[in-house]
C-alpha positions in Angstrom: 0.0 0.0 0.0 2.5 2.4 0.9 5.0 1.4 -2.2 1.8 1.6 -4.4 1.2 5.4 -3.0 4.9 6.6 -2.5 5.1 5.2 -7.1 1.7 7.1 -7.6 2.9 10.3 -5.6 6.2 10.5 -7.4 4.3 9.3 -11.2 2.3 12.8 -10.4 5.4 15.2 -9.5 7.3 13.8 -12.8 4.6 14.4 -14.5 4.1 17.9 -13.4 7.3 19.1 -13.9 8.1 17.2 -17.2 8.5 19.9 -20.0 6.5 19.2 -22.4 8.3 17.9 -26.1 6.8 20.8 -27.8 7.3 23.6 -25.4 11.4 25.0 -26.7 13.8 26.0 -24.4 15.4 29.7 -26.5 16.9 32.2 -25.0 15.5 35.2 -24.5 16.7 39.1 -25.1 15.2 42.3 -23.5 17.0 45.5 -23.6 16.7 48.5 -21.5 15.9 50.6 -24.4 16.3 50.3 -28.2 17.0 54.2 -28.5 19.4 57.1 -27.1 19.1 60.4 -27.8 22.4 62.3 -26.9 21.0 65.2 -27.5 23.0 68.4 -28.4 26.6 68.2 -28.0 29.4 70.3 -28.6 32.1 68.7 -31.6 34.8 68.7 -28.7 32.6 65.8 -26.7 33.0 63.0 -29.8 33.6 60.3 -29.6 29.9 59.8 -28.2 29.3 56.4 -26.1 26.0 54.5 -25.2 25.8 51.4 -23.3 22.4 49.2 -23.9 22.2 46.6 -21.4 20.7 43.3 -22.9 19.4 41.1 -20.5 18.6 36.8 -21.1 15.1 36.3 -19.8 15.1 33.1 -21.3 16.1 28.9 -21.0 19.5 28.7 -22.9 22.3 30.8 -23.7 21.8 34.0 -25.9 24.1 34.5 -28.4 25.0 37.6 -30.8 25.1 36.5 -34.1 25.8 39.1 -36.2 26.5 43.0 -35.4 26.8 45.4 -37.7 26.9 49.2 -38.3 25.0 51.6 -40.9 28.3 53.4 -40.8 32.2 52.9 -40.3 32.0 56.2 -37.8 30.2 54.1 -34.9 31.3 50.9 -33.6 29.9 48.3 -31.2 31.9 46.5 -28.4 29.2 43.5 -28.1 30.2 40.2 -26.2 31.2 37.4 -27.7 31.0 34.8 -25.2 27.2 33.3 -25.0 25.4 35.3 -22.5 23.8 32.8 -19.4 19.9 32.7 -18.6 19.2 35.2 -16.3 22.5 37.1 -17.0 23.2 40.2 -18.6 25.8 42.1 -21.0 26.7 45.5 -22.0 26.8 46.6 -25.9 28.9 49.8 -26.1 28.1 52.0 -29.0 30.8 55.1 -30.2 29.9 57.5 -32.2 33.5 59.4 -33.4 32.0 61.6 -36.8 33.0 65.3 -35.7 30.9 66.4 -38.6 28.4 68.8 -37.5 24.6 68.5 -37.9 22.3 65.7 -37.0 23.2 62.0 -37.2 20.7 58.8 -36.6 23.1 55.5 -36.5 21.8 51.9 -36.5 23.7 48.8 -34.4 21.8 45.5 -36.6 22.1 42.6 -34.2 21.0 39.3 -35.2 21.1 36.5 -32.0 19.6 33.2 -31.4 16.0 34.1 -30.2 13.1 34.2 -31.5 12.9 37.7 -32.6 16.8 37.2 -34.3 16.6 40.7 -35.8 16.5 43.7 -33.5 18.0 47.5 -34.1 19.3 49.3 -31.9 19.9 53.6 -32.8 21.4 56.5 -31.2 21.1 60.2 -32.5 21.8 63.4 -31.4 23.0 67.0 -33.2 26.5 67.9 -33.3 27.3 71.5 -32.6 30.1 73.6 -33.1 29.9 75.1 -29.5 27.0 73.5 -26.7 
């Protein structure tokens, strides 16, 4: 009797936490903003610097895929090393163009979620003098 409940009791806890063979384990990214605006800033601030924080929400390890610029005057210091669930990393983007007027750069990452393509942009105006 108590064999037959202890196999029942522990048949019912397997089968509530079995994950299901449908249900994927992916990683999942959230950032702490897709956007910064530096605003106005004088010619003698550049090089400009944002860091986005990415977070893994998800199952497995996130990785970066693919990051790329819209222009060889900003650059992205992204890690390389798969980022761990529930951990997070820092993507560094520079801005060094001294040329003045507005600017609008995109960072393209492509990762291993299930969104894969996300865009990440800082702007601002470049002065002469703030």
């Amino acid at each position: 009797m108590k064999i037959t409940l202890l196999c029942t009791l522990a048949a019912c806890i397997s089968a509530t936490l079995a994950v299901p063979a449908t249900q994927k384990v992916m990683p999942v990214a959230e950032f702490d903003g897709m956007v910064y605006d530096f605003d106005t800033v004088s010619r003698d601030d550049i090089p400009l610097s944002h860091d986005f924080v990415v977070r893994n929400t998800g199952d497995s390890p996130l990785l970066m895929v693919k990051v790329t610029t819209t222009c060889p005057c900003t650059t992205v210091d992204y890690p390389v090393s798969p980022i761990a669930p529930g951990d997070s990393a820092h993507l560094v983007v520079t801005y060094s163009s001294a040329s003045l007027g507005s600017f609008n750069q995109c960072v393209y990452l492509s990762t291993n979620d299930s969104v894969a393509h996300r865009r990440l942009m800082i702007k601002g105006v470049v002065a002469d003098k703030k």
